[in-house]
C-alpha positions in Angstrom: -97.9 -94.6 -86.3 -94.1 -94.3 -87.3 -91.3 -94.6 -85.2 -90.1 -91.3 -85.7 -93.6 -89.6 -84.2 -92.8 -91.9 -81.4 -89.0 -91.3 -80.6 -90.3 -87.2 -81.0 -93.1 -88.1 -78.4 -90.7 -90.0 -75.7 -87.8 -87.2 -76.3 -90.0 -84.5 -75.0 -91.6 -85.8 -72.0 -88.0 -87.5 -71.1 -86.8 -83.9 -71.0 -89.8 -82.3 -69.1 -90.1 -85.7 -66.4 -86.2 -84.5 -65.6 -87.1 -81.2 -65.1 -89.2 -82.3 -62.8 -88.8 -82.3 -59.0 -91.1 -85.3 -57.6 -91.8 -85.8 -54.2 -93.8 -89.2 -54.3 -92.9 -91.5 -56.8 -96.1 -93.4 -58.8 -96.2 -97.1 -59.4 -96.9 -97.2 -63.2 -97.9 -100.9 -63.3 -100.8 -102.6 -61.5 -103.9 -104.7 -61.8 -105.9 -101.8 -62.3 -104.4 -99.2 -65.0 -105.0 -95.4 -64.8 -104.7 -92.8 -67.4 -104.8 -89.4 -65.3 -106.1 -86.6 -68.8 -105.4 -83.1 -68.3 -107.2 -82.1 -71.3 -104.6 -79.0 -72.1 -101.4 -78.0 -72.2 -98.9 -79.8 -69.7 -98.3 -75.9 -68.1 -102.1 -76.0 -66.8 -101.9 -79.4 -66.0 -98.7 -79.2 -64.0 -100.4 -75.6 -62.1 -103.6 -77.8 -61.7 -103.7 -78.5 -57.8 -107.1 -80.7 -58.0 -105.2 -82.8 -61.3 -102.1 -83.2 -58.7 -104.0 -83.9 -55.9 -105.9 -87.0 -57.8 -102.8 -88.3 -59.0 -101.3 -87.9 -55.3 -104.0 -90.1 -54.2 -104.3 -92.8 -56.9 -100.0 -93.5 -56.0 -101.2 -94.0 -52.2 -103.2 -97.0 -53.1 -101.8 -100.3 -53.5 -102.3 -102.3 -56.9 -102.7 -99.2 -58.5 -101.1 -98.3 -61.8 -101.3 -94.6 -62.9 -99.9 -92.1 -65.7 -100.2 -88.7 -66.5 -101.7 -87.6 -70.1 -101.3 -84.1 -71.8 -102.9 -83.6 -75.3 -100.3 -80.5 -76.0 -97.2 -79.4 -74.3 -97.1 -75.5 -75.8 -99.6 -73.9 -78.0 -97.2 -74.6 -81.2 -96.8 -78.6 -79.6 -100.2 -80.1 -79.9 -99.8 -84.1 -79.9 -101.3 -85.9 -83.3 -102.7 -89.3 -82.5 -101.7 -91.8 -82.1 -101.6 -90.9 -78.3 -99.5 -92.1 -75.3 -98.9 -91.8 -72.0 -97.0 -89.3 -70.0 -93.9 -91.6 -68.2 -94.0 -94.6 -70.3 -95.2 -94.2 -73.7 -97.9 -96.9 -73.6 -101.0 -96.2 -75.8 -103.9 -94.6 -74.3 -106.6 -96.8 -75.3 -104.6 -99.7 -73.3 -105.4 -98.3 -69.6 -108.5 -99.8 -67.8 -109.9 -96.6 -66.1 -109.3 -93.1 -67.7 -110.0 -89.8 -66.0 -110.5 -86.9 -66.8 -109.7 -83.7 -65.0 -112.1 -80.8 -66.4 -110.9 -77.4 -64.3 -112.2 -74.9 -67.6 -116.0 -75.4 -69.7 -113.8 -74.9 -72.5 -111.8 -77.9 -72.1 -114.7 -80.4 -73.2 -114.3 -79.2 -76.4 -111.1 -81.4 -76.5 -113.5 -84.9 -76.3 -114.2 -85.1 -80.0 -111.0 -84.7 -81.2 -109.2 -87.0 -78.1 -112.4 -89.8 -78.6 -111.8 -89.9 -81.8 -108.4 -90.5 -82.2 -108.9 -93.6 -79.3 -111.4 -94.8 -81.8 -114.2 -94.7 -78.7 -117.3 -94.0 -79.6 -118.9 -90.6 -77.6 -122.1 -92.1 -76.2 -121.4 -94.2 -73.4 -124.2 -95.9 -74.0 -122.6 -97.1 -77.2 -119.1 -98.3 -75.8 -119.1 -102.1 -74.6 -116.5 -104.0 -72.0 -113.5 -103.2 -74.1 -113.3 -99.9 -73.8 -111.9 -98.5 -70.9 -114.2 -96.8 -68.0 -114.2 -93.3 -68.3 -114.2 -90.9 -65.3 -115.0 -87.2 -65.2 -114.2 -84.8 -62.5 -113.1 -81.2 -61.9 -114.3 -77.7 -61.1 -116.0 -77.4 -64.2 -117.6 -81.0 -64.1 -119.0 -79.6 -60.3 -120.4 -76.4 -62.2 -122.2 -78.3 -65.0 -122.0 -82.2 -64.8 -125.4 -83.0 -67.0 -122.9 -81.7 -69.9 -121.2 -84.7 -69.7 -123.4 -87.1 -68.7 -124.1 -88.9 -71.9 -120.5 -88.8 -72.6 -118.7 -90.5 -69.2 -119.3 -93.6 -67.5 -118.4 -92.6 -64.0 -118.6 -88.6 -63.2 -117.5 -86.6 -59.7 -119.1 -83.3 -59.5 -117.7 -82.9 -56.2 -114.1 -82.9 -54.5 -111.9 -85.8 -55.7 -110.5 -86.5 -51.8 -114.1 -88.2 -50.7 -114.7 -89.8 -53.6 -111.1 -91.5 -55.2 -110.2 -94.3 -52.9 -113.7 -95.6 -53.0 -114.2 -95.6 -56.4 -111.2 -97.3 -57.5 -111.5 -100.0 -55.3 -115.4 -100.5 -55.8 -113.5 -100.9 -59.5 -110.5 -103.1 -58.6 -113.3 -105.7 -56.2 -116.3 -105.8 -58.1 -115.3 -104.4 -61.6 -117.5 -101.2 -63.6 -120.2 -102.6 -62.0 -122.6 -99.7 -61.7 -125.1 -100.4 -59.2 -122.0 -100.6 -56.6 -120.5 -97.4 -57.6 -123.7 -95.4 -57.7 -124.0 -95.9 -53.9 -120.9 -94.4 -53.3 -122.0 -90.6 -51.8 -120.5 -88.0 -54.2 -120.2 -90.1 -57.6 -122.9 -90.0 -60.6 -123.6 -92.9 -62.8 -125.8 -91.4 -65.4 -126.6 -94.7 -66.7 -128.0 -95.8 -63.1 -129.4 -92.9 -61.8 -131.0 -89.3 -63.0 -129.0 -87.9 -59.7 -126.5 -88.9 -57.4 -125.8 -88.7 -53.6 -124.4 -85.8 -52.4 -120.9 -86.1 -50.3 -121.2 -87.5 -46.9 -118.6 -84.8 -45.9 -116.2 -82.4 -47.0 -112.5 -82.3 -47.0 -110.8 -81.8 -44.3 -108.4 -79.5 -46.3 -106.5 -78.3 -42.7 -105.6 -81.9 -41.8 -104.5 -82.6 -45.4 -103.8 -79.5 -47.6 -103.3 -79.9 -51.6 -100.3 -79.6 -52.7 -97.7 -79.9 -55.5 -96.1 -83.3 -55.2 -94.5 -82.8 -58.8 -93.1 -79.3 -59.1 -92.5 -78.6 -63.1 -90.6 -75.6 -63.8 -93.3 -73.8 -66.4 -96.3 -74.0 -64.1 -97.6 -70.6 -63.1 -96.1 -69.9 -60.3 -92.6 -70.0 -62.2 -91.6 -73.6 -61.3 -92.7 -72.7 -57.4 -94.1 -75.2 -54.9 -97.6 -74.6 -54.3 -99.7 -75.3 -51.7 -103.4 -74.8 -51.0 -104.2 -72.1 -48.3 -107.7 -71.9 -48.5 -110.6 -74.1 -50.2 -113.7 -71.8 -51.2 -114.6 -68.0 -50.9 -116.1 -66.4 -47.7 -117.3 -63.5 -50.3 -120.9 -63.3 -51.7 -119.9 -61.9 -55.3 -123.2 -62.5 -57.2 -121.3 -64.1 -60.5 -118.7 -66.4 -58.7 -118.6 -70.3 -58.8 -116.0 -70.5 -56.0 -118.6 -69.9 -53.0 -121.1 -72.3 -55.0 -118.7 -75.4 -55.6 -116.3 -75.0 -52.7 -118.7 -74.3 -49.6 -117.9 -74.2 -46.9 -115.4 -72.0 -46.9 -111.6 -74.1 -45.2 -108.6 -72.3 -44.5 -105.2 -74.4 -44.0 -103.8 -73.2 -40.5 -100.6 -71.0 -40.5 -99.2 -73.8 -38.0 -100.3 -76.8 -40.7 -98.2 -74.5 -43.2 -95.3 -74.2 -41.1 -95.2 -78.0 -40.2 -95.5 -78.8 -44.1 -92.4 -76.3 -44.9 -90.4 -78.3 -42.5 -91.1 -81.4 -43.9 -89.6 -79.9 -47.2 -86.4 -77.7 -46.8 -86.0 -77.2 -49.8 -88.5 -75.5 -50.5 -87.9 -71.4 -51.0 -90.6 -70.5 -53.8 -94.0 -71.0 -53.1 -97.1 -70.3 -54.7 -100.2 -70.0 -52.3 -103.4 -70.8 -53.6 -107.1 -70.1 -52.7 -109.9 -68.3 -54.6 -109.4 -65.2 -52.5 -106.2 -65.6 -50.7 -105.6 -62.5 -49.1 -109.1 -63.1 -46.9 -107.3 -65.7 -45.1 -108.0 -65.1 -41.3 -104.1 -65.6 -40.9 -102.8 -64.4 -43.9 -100.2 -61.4 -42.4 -98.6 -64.4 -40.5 -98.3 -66.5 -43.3 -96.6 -64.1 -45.2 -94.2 -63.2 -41.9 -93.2 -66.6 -41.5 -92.3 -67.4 -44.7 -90.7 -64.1 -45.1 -88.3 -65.3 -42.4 -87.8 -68.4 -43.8 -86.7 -66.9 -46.8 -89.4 -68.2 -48.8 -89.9 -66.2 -51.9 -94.0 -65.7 -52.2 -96.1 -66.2 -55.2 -99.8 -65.3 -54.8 -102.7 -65.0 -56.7 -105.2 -61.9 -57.4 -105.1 -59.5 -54.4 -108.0 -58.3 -52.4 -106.9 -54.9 -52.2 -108.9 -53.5 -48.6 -106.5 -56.2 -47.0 -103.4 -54.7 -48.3 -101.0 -53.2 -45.5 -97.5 -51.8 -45.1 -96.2 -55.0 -43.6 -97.5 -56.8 -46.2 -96.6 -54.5 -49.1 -93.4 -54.8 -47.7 -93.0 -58.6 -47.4 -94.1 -59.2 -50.6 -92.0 -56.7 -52.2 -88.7 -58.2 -50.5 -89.9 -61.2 -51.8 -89.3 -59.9 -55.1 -92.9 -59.2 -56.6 -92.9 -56.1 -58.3 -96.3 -56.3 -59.6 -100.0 -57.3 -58.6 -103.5 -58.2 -59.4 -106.4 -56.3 -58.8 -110.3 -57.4 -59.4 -112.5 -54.0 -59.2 -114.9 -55.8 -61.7 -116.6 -52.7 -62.9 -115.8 -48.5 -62.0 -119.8 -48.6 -62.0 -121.1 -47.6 -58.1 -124.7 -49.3 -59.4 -123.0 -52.5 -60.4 -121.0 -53.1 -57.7 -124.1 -53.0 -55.5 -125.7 -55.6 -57.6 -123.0 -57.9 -58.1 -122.4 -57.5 -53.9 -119.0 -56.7 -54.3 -118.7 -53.0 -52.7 -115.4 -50.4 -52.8 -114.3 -47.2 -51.9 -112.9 -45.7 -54.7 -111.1 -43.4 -52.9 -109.8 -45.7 -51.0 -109.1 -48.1 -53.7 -107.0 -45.3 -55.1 -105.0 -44.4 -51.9 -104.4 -47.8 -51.9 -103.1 -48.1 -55.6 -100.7 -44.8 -54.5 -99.4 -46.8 -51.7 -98.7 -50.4 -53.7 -96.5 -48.1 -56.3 -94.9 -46.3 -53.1 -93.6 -49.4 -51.8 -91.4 -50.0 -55.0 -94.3 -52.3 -57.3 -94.1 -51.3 -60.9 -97.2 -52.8 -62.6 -100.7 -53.3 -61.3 -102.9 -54.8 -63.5 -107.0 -54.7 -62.9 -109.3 -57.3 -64.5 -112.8 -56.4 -64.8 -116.1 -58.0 -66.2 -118.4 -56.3 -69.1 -121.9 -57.7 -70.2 -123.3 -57.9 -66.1 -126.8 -58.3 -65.6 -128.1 -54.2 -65.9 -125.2 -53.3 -67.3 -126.3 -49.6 -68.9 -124.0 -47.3 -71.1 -123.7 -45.1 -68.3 -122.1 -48.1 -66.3 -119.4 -48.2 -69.0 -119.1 -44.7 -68.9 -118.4 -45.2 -65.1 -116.3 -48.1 -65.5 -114.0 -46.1 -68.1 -114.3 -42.8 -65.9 -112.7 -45.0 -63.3 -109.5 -46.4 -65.5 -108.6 -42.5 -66.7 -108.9 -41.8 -63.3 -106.2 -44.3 -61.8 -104.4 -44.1 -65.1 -103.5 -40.0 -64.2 -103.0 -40.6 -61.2 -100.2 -43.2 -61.0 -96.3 -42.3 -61.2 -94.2 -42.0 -64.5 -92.3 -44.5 -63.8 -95.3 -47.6 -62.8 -98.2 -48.6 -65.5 -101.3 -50.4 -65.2 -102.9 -52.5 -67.3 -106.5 -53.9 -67.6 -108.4 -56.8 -68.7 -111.7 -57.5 -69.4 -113.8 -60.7 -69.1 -117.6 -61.2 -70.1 -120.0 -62.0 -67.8 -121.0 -66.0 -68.3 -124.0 -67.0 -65.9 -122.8 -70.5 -64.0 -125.2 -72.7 -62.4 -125.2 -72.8 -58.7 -124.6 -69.0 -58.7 -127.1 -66.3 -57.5 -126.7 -65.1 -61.6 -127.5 -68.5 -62.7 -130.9 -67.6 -64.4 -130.1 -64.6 -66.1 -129.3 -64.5 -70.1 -126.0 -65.3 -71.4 -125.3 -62.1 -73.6 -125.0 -62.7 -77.0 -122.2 -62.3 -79.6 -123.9 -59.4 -81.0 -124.4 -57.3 -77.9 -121.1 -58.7 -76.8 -119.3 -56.9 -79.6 -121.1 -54.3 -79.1 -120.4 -53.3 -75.5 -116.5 -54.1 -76.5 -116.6 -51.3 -79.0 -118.3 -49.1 -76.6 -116.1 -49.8 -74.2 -113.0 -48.9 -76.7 -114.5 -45.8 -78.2 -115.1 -44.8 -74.1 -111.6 -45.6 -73.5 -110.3 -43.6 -76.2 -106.6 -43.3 -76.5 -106.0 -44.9 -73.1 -106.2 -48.2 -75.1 -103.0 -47.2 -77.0 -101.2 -45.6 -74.0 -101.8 -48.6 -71.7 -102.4 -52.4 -71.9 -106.1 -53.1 -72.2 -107.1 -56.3 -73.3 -110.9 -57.9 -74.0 -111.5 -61.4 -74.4 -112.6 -63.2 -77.6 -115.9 -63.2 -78.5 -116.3 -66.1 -79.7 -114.4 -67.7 -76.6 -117.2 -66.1 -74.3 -120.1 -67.1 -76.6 -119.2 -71.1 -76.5 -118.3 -70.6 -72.3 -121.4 -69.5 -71.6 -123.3 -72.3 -73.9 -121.1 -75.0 -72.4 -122.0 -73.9 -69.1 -125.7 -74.4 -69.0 -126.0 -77.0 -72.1 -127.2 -80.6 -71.0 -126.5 -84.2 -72.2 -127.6 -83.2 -75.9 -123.8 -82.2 -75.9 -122.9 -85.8 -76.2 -124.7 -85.6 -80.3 -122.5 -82.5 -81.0 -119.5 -84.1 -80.0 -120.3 -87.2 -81.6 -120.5 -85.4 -85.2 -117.6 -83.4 -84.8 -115.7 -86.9 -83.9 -116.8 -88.4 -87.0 -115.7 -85.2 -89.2 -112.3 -85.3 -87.2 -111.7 -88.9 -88.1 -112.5 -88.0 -91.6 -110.3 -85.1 -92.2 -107.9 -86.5 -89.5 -107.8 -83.0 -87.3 -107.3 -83.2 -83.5 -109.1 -80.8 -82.2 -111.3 -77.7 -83.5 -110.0 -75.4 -80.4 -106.7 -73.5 -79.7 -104.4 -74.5 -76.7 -103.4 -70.9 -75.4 -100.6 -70.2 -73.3 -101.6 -69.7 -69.3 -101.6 -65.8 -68.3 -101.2 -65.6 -64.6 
């Protein structure tokens, strides 16, 4: 590697660790080393609550040594091996333990390309005592950890807070010694054991809420704080992971929120996070204490039925002037089978009111390719969008976005069939001829085929992913490429 890829390297992440605010500084050296991998760009990392809240922990424990690792900092600034950590430049390959932090399926497709580059062989089975342990953990890792479990040493399918401290210092005592981690409740060998023990309890997330202890300004909140409200979804949507992996539902008190403000004045920008924030049972006085505080809010996807005056009016003198809608489909027939119910005309009053109170965008994300999902459904669905789309002032748009229905496991549509590229393409030029010239008078956006296709394979395929990898490691070492896959800018 030359010096001048090196000086490049350090002059960037000197410039993004002084943007920084940090709130708890890390020990980088200790007799155990850490390499914390957010296996995208630094953006996602630094917006990543469960990737902040390991690194929180690992700086709590004494002896401990840990740095960050991002393998791109902007779409157009992908790293080229050889790679190096985060705050100090050392080489990746040097640190004992590495983890991983897996929040997207489409984020193990960056192991060939990063394994290859460290020279480690994919197959864990094939790596020996001078390779560092390798750790896997994350939302996707809970959704489907037999993807990676001929791949990692040590994987955490469930949350990082009842599992961390005891792993590491299983590791710093006794060493990778297997036998001693696999009785740890919560953590998978796969070398050891077919299955692992579930947690012996869940976080208490009231008593000790995730939050940002590194605020970067490009993370998605717009350089906010952020701060976890609420851990899992009391909703029984048939297609979401959030009620599967994050059960039972936790909300963070209004009073735990308050006390955690006061411990940091400075903060006026915060981003509150939870799968389906506004289904907080004390959401309205969330929002009326920080909007005396003068605490500008940043929130997530809106549940719509909860919407009020005083909120719309909150969250417009907080200066939002746009928000997120999920109807998932205009189709009366779907909604009952996905169990997620509305009243379109009260979904509509509600859209008159959100543009009343001064808002100026609202944009609507919806899913194609559900279980059942007949022509007629589209019809519905695109029914539905002219509909709103007449109805809303000259001066406001809307936009909308659709997804494509991927089964995950745990989910009540776990079983059914993935759909296809072919039907996939398909339904999207249904859905565009149906549409007609809304799509050129409005934003509506579909997501890549191809992009759907390999979600939906990586969240049901098994260890055999472990031989794909391991070819496409050996082609990338060959033609000296990094990665077959796109990093692609967060939309929030």
């Amino acid at each position: 590697m030359g010096l001048k890829h090196r000086h490049s390297y350090e002059s960037v992440t000197s410039r993004l660790i002084a943007e920084e605010k940090q709130y708890i500084s890390a020990s980088y050296a200790g007799d155990l080393s850490i390499a914390l991998v957010y296996p995208n760009l630094y953006s996602l990392g630094m917006s990543n609550l469960g990737f902040l809240t390991v690194h929180r922990l690992l700086t709590a424990i004494p002896g401990v040594g840990v740095e960050r690792f991002f393998p791109a900092f902007s779409p157009d600034m992908l790293l080229s091996p050889p790679f190096y950590s985060f705050e100090t430049g050392r080489p990746l390959g040097d640190f004992s333990l590495i983890m991983f932090s897996f929040s997207y399926e489409g984020d193990f497709d960056k192991i060939p390309g990063m394994f290859a580059a460290l020279g480690m062989p994919v197959h864990a089975q094939e790596r020996n005592r001078f390779h560092p342990v390798l750790m896997a953990g994350g939302a996707a890792v809970a959704s489907n950890p037999k993807a990676l479990s001929a791949i990692f040493d040590i994987i955490v399918p469930g949350e990082a807070e009842t599992t961390v401290f005891e792993i590491v210092e299983s590791i710093r005592e006794n060493g990778f010694d297997k036998n001693q981690l696999t009785k740890i409740p919560g953590v998978w060998i796969p070398t050891v054991s077919e299955d692992f023990l579930p947690a012996a309890k869940m976080h208490d997330v009231n008593e000790s809420p995730a939050w940002s202890h590194i605020v970067a300004p490009s993370n998605a909140f717009g350089g906010a704080h952020m701060i976890e409200v609420m851990r899992g979804c009391p909703r029984v949507c048939s297609f979401c992971l959030a009620r599967a992996i994050y059960s039972p539902v936790r909300a963070v008190s209004a009073e735990k929120i308050e006390k955690w403000l006061d411990a940091h004045p400075d903060c006026n920008d915060l981003g509150l996070v939870a799968p389906s924030l506004f289904d907080h049972p004390e959401i309205e006085e969330i929002f009326e204490m920080l909007y005396l505080r003068n605490v500008r809010i940043r929130n997530s996807s809106v549940k719509w039925e909860k919407l009020n005056s005083r909120i719309l009016s909150i969250l417009s003198s907080s200066g939002v002037n746009g928000l997120t809608l999920a109807p998932e489909t205009g189709s009366e027939r779907l909604r009952r089978l996905i169990k997620k119910s509305m009243a379109e005309e009260r979904f509509i009053e509600s859209l008159r009111e959100i543009f009343s109170s001064g808002f100026s965008h609202v944009k609507m994300y919806f899913i194609t390719c559900l279980p059942g999902e007949e022509e007629e459904d589209v019809e519905a669905t695109a029914a539905f969008i002219s509909r709103i789309s007449a109805g809303i002032p000259d001066s406001a748009r809307i936009s909308a976005a659709f997804s494509v229905f991927v089964p995950k496991n745990s989910t009540e549509f776990a079983d059914e069939k993935a759909p296809d590229g072919s039907f996939i393409k398909k339904r999207l030029r249904l859905y565009r001829e149906k549409l007609g010239k809304l799509c050129s008078e409005m934003d509506v956006n579909f997501e890549s085929i191809q992009e759907a296709v390999r979600q939906a394979y990586l969240s049901k395929v098994g260890s055999e992913l472990a031989d794909e990898y391991a070819r496409e490691a050996r082609l990338c070492r060959e033609n000296q490429l990094f990665s077959r896959n796109q990093f692609l800018p967060l939309e929030f």
